[in-house]
C-alpha positions as CSV (number, residue, x, y, z in Angstrom):
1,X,0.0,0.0,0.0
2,X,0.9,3.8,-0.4
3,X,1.4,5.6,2.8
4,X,-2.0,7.3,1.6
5,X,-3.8,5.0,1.5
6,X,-2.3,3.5,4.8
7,X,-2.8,7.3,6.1
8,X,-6.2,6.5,5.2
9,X,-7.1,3.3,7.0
10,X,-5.8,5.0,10.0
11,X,-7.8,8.2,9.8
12,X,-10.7,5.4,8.9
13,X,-10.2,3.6,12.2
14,X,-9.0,5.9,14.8
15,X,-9.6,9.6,13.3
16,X,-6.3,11.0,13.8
17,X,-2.4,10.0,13.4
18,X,-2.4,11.1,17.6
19,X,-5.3,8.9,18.5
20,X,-3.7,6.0,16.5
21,X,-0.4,6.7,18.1
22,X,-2.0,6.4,21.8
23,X,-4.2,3.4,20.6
24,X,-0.4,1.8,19.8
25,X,1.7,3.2,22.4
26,X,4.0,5.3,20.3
27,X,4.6,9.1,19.7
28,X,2.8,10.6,16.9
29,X,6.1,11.1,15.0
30,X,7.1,8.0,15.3
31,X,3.9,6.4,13.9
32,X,3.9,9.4,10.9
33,X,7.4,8.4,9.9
34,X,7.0,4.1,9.7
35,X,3.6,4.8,7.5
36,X,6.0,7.4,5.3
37,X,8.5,5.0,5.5
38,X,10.9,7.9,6.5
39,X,12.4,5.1,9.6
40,X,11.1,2.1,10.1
41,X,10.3,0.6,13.2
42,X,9.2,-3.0,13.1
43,X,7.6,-2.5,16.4
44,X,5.6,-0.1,15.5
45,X,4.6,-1.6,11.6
46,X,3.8,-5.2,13.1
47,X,1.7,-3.1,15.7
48,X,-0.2,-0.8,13.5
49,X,-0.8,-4.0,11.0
50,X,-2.5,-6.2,13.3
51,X,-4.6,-3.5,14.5
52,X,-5.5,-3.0,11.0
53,X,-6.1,-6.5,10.5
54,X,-3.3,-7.3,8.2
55,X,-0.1,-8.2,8.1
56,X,3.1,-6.2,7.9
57,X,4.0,-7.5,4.2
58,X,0.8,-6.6,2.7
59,X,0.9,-3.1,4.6
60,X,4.4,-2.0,3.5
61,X,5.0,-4.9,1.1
62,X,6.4,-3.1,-2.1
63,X,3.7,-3.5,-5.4
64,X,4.1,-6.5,-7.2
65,X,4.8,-5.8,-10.6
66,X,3.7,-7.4,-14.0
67,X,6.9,-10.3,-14.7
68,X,6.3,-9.2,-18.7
69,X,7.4,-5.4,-17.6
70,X,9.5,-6.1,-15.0
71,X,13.3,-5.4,-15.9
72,X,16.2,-7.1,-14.0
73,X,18.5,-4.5,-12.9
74,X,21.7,-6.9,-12.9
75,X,20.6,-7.3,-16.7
76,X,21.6,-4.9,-18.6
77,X,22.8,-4.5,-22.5
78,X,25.0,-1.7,-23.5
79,X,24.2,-0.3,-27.0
């Protein structure tokens, strides 16, 4: 997921970034930089996933990306 739309579920369940962060027993910075993925804090992701009812992978799991458009960086060609 974005950190929008993660912004989102958390606005959707508690109302505010603060009330989340009491809810999980962090600091409201802390919780606003794991879901912009400015530090992450495994404590604080595994938290704020099960709360949301998921898990941390499918949270802040990067996009999967279609394998027929997907480029391997390690191969390369040189024109």
């Amino acid at each position: 997921m974005t950190s929008l739309e993660i912004k989102f579920l958390v606005y959707k369940k508690w109302g505010s970034i603060t009330a989340a962060a009491r809810e999980l027993h962090c600091s409201r910075s802390q919780l606003s930089y794991c879901i912009s993925r400015r530090r992450i804090s495994p404590e604080v992701r595994e938290r704020l996933a099960s709360a949301l009812g998921t898990t941390v992978e499918e949270l802040f799991g990067e996009p999967k990306s279609d394998p027929d458009t997907e480029s391997d960086s390690t191969d390369y060609k040189r024109h």
